[in-house]
BAZABA-530312 format. One record per residue: z, y negated, x of N, C-alpha, C in turn. Coordinates in steps of 0.05 Angstrom, whole numbers, padded with zeros to 5 digits, always signed. Example, Ala and Ser with C-alpha at 12.3 -4.5 7.8 and 13.67 -1.06 7.14 Angstrom:
<nodes>
+00156+00114+00264+00156+00090+00246+00156+00066+00264
+00142+00045+00257+00143+00021+00273+00157-00001+00258
</nodes>
This chain:
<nodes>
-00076+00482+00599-00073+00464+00576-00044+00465+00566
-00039+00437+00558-00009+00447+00540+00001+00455+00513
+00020+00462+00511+00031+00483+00494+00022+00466+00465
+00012+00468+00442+00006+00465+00423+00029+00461+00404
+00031+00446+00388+00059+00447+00365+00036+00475+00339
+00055+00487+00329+00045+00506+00308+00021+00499+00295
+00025+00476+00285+00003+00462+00261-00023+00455+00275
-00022+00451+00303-00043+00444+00316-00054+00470+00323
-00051+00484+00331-00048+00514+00351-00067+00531+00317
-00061+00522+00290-00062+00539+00277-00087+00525+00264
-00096+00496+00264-00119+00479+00257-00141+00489+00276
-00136+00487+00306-00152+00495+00323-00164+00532+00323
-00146+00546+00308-00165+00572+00295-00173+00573+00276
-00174+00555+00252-00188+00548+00226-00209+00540+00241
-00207+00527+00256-00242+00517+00267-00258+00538+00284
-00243+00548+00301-00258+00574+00313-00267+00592+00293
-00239+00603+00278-00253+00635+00265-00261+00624+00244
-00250+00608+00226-00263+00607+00195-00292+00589+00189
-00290+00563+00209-00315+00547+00200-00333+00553+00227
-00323+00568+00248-00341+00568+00266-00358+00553+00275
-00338+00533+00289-00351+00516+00301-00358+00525+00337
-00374+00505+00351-00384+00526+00372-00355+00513+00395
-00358+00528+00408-00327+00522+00431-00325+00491+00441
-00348+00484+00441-00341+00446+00457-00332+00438+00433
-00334+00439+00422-00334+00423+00391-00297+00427+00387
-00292+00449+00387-00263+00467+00384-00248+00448+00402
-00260+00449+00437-00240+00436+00456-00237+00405+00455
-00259+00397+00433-00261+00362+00436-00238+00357+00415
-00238+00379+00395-00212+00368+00371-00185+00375+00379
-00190+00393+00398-00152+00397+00416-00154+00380+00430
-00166+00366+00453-00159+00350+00460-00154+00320+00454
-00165+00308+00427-00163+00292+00413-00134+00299+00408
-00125+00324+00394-00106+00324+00367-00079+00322+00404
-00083+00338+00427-00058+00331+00437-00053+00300+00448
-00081+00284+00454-00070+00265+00458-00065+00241+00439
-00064+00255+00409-00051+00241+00383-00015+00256+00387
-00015+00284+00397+00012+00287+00398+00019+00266+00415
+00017+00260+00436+00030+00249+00467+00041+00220+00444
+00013+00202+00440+00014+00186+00426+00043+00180+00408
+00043+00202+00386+00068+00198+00373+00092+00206+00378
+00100+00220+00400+00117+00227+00413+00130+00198+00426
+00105+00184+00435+00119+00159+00447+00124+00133+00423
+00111+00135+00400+00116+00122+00373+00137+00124+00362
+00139+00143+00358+00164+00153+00340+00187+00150+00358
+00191+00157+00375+00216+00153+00394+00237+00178+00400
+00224+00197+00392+00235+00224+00387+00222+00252+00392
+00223+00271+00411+00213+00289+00409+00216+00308+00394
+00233+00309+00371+00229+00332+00352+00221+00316+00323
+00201+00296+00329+00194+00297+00298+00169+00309+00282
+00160+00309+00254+00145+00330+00242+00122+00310+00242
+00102+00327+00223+00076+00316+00217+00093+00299+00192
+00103+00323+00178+00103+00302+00148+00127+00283+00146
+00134+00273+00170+00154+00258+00182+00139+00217+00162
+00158+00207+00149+00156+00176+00143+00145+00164+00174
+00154+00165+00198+00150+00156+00217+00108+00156+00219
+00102+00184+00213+00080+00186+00218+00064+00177+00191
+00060+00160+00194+00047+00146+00174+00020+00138+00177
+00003+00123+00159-00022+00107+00164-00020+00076+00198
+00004+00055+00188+00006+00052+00212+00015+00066+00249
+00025+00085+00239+00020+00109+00262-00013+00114+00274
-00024+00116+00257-00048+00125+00265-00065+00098+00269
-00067+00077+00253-00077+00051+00265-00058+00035+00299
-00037+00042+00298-00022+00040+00327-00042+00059+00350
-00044+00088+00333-00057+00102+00365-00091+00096+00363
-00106+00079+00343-00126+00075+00347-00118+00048+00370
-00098+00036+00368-00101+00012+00381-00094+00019+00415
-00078+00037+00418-00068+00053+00442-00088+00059+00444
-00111+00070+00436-00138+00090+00452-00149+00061+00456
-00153+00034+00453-00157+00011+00456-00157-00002+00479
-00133-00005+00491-00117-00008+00511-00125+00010+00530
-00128+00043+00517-00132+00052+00551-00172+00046+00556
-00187+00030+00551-00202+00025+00563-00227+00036+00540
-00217+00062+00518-00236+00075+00515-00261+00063+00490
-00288+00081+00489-00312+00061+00483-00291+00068+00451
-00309+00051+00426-00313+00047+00402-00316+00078+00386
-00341+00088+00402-00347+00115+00390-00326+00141+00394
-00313+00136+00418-00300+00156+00423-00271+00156+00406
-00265+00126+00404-00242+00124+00384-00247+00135+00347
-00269+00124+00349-00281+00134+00326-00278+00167+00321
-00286+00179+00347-00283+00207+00346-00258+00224+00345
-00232+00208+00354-00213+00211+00347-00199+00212+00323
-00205+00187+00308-00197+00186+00285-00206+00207+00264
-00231+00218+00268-00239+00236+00252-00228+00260+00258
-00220+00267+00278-00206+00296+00294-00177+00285+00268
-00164+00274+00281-00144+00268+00259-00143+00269+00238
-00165+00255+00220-00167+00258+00187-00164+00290+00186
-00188+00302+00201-00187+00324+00187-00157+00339+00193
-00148+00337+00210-00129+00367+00222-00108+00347+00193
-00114+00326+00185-00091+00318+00163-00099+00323+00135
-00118+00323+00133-00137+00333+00107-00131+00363+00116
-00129+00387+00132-00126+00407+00140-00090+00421+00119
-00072+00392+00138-00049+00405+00128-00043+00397+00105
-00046+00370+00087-00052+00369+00058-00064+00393+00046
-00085+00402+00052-00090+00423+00034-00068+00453+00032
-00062+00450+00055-00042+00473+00063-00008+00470+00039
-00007+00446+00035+00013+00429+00025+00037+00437+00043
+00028+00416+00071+00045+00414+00097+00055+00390+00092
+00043+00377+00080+00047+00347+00081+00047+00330+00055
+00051+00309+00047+00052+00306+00023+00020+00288+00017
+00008+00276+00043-00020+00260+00031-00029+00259+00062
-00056+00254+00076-00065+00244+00092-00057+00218+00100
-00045+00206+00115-00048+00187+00127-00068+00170+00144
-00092+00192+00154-00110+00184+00160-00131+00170+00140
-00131+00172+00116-00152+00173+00097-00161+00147+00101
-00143+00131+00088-00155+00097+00092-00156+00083+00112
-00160+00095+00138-00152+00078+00161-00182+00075+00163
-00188+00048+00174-00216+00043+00173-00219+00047+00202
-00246+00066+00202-00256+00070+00237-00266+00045+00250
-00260+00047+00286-00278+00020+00291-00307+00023+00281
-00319-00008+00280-00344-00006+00268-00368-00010+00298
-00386+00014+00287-00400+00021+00312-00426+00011+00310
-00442+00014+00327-00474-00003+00339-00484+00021+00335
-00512+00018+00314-00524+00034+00311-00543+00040+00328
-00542+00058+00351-00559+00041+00374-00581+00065+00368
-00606+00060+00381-00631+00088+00375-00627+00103+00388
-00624+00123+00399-00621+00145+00425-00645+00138+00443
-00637+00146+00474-00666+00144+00488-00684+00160+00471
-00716+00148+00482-00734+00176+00476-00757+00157+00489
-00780+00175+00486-00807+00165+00503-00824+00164+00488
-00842+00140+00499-00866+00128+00482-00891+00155+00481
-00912+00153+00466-00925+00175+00466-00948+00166+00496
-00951+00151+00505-00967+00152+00525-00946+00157+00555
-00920+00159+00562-00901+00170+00565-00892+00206+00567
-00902+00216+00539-00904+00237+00546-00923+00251+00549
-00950+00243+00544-00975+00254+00556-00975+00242+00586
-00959+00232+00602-00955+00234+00628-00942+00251+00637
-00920+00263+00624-00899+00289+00625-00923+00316+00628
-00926+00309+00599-00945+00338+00601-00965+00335+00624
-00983+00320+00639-01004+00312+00653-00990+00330+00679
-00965+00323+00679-00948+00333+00703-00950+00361+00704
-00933+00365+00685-00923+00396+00670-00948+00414+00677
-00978+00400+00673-00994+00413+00669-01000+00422+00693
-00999+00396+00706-01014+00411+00737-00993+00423+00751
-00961+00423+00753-00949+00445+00769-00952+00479+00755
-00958+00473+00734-00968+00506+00718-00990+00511+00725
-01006+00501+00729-01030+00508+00737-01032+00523+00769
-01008+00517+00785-00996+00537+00809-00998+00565+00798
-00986+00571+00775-00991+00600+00772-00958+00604+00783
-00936+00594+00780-00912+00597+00800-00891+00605+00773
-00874+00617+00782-00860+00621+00763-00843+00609+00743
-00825+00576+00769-00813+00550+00766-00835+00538+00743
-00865+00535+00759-00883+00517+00739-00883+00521+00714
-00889+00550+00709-00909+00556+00682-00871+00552+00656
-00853+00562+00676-00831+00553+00661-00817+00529+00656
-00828+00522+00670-00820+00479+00655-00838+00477+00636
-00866+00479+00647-00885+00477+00618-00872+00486+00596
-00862+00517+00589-00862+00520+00558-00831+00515+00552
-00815+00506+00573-00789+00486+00566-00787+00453+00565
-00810+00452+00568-00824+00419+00556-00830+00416+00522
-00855+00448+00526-00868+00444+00498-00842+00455+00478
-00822+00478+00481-00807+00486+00466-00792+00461+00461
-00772+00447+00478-00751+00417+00474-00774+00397+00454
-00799+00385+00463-00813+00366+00443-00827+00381+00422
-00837+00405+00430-00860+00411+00407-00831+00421+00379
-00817+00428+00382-00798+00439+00358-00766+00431+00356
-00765+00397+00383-00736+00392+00375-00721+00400+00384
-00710+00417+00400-00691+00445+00398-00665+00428+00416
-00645+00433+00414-00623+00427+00437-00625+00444+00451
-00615+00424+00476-00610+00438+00495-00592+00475+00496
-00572+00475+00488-00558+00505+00484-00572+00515+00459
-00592+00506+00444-00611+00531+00424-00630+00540+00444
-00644+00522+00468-00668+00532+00485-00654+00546+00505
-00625+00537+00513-00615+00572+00525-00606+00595+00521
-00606+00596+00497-00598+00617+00474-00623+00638+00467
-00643+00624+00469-00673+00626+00460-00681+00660+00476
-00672+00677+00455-00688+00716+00475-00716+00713+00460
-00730+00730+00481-00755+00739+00474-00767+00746+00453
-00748+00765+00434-00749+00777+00411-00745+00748+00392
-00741+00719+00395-00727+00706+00377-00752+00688+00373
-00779+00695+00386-00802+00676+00384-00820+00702+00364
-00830+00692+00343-00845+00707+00321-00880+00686+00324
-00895+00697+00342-00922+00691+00347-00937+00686+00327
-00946+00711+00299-00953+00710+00289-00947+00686+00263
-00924+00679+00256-00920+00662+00248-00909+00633+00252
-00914+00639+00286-00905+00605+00295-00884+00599+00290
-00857+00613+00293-00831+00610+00288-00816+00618+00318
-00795+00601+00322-00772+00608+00334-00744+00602+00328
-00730+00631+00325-00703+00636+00316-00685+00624+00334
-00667+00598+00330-00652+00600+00342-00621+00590+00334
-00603+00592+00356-00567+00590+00339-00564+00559+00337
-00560+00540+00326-00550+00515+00324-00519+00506+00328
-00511+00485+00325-00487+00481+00322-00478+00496+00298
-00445+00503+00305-00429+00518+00287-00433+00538+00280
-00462+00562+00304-00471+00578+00299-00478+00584+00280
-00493+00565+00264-00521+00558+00240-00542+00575+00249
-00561+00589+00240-00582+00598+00245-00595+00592+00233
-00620+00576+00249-00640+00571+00233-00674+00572+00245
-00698+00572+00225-00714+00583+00239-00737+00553+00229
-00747+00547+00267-00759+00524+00267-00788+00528+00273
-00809+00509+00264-00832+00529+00276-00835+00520+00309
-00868+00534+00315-00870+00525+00337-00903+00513+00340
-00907+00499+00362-00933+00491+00372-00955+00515+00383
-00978+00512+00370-00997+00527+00387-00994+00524+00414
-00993+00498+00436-00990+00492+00453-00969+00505+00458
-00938+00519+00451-00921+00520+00458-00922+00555+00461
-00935+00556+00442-00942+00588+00450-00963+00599+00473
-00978+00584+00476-00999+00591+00500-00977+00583+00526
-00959+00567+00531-00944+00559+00544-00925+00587+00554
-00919+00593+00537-00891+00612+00533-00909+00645+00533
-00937+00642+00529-00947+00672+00545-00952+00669+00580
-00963+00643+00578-00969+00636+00615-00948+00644+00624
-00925+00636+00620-00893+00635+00632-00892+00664+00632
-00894+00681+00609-00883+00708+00602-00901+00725+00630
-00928+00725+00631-00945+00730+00657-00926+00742+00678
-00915+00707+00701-00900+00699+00716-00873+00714+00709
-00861+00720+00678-00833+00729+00686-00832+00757+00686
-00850+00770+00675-00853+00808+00682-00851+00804+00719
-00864+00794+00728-00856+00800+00757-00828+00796+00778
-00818+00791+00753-00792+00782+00761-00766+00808+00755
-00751+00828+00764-00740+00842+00756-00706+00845+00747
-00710+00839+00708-00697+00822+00688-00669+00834+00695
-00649+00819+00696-00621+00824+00697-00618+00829+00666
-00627+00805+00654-00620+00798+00620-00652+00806+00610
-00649+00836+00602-00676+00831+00593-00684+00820+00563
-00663+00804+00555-00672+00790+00525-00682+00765+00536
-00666+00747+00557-00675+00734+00554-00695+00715+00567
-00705+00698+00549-00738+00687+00554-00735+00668+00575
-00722+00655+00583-00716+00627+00604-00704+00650+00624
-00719+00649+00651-00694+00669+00673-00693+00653+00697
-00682+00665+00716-00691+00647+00749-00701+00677+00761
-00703+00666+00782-00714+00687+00805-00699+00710+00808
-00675+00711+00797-00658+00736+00806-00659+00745+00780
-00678+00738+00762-00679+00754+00736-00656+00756+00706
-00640+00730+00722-00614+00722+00701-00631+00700+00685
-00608+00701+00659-00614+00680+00641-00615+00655+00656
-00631+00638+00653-00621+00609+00665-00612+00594+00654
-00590+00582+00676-00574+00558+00669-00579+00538+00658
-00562+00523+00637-00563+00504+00620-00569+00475+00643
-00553+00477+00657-00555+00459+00690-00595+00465+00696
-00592+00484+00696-00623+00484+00717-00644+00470+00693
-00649+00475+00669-00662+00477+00641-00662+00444+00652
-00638+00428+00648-00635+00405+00644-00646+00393+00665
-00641+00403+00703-00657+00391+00716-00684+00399+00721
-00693+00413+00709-00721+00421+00701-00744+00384+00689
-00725+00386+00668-00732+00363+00649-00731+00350+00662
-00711+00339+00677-00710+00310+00686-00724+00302+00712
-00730+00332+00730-00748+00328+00752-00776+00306+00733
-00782+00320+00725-00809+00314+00703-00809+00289+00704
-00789+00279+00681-00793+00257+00663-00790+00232+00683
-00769+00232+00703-00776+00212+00722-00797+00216+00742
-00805+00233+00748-00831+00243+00764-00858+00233+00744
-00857+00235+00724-00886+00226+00705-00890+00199+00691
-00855+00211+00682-00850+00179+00657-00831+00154+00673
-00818+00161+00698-00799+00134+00707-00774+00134+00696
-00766+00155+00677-00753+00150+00660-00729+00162+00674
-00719+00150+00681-00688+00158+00691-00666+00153+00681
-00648+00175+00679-00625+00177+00663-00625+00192+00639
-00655+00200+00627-00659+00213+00607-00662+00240+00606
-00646+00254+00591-00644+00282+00597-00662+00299+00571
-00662+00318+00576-00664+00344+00550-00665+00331+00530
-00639+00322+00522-00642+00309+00496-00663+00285+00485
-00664+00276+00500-00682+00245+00499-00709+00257+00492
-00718+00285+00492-00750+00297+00483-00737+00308+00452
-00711+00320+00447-00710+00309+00425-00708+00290+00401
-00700+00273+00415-00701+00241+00404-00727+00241+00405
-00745+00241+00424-00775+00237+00420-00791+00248+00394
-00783+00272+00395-00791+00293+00372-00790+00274+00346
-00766+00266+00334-00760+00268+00317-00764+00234+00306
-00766+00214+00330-00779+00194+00327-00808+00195+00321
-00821+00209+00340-00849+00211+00334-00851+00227+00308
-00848+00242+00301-00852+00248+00264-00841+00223+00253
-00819+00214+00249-00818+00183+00243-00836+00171+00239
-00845+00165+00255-00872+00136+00266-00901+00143+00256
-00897+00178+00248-00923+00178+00231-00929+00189+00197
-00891+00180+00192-00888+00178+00166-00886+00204+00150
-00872+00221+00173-00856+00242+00163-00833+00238+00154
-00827+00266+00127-00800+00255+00113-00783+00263+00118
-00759+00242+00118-00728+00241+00127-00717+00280+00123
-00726+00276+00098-00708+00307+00097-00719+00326+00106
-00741+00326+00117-00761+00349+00119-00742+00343+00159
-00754+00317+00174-00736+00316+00202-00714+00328+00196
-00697+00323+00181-00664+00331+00178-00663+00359+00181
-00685+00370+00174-00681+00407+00167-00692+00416+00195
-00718+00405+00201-00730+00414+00237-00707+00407+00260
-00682+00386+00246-00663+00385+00273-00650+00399+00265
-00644+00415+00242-00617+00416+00239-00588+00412+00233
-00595+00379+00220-00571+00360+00216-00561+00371+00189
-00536+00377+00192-00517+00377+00171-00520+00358+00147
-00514+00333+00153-00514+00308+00141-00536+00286+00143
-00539+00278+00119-00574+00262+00121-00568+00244+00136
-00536+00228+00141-00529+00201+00152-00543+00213+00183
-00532+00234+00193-00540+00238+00221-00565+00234+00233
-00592+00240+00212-00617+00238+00214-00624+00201+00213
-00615+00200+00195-00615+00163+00186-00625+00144+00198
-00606+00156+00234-00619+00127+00246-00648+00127+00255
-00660+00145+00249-00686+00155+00261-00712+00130+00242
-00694+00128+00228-00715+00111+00209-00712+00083+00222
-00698+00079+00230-00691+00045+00255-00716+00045+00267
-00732+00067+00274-00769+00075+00287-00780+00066+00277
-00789+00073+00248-00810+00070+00228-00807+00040+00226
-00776+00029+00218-00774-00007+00212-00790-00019+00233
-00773-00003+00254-00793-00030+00279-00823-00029+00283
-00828-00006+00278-00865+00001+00271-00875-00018+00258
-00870-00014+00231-00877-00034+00219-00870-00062+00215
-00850-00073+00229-00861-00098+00238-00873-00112+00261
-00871-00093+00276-00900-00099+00302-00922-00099+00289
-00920-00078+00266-00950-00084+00251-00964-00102+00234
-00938-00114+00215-00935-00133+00205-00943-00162+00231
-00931-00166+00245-00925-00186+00259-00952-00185+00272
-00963-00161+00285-00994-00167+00299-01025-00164+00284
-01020-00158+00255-01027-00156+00231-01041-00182+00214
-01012-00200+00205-01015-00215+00189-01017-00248+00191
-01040-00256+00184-01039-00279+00197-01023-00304+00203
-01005-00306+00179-00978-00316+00176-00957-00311+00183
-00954-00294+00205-00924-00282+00214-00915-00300+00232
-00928-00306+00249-00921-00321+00270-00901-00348+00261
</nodes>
């Protein structure tokens, strides 16, 4: 990677050590913030100029939204830029590096609220139908997709919380599992009866296995933690094997999750806390479910719709 200017180099450890954010997160805002350096390097016309430089202004930063434009890239990802920017400028304002954000009023492109994949409920009682009968092998692979089916839908989980997930971090008696979230949040989600009969069948199959990692609960054959790669094609063998559903990964059984509480008129804040979301906006679009519910219901309902 290249060499960092001070202010960047010193934003990008406020986010590691102080707010602790988890490492992708860290490498998505350096690489945003250098290719905002490259950017003004070629704006300004000068390689030694500052942040709190007149040059670098609000149209500075509406120029490199229009540059990330040009090079091809989507809406969202510019979007994601711009916010890498506010903050590391909201960062050095507070510092009083600078005399005001320049980013503040720049309006982001405006994005498509689109729904995330996820699967219908007769959809995933074909998953499970699957799930069920390769566990019913008694195999080690089987009984462990099963309770990495029921763990991803029955409680939500991301993908890097269900590989995080040790033995000690599932509490039986109370139907809880501990796990790390983004920004290394800890938080504790419950779980499914189903997900627990799941996750003793599995446990069976993994005592015979001799543990490299003995915390943790997901292993392979050689008794290591398993891979975030394998977890994921676990799922997806499945879901296009049961459901057709191709292209849909891990995540898309969380979208499922959190749609289906949706659709049966669970509340926004109560979903927001079982995912995890920081911000209620993030949960939000989940309710785009419930609208369309109810007007299929409306519509096949009322005799006047038509």
């Amino acid at each position: 990677m290249p060499d960092l200017r001070p202010e960047v180099a010193e934003f990008v450890r406020h986010l590691s050590d102080e707010r602790q954010l988890s490492p992708n997160t860290v490498r998505a805002y350096r690489r945003d913030l250098e290719e905002l350096e490259a950017f003004l390097t070629e704006y300004v016309g000068r390689p030694g100029w500052r942040w709190g430089d007149s040059d670098v202004d609000r149209l500075a930063i509406r120029a490199f939204l229009g540059w990330c434009a040009r090079k091809g890239l989507a809406k969202r990802s510019a979007a994601r830029k711009l916010a890498s920017a506010r903050a590391f400028f909201s960062f050095l304002h507070l510092e009083d590096r600078i005399p005001s954000n320049p980013g503040r009023t720049v309006r982001a492109p405006k994005l498509e609220r689109r729904l995330p994949g996820h699967l219908t409920s007769s959809d995933i009682a074909a998953v499970f139908e699957h799930a069920e009968a390769r566990a019913a092998e008694n195999t080690l692979a089987g009984t462990r997709t099963l309770a990495i089916l029921e763990l991803l839908y029955g409680s939500g989980l991301r993908l890097s919380e269900l590989h995080g997930v040790d033995i000690d971090s599932i509490d039986r008696r109370a139907r809880q599992v501990r796990v790390l979230g983004k920004g290394s949040r800890e938080r504790i989600v419950p779980v499914t009866d189903a997900a627990l009969v799941a996750v003793e069948r599995y446990a069976n199959r993994r005592r015979e296995v001799t543990a490299r990692d003995e915390r943790a609960l997901l292993v392979n054959q050689k008794g290591a933690r398993l891979s975030r790669r394998s977890i994921q094609a676990s799922v997806r063998g499945c879901l296009e094997h049961a459901a057709g559903a191709r292209g849909l990964s891990t995540h898309a059984l969380r979208h499922t999750f959190a749609t289906h509480l949706m659709e049966a008129g669970a509340d926004l804040l109560a979903v927001k806390e079982l995912l995890g979301h920081v911000s209620l906006s993030t949960t939000r679009i989940y309710t785009h479910t419930s609208k369309e519910r109810l007007l299929r219901v409306y519509r096949d309902a009322h005799p006047r719709s038509e």
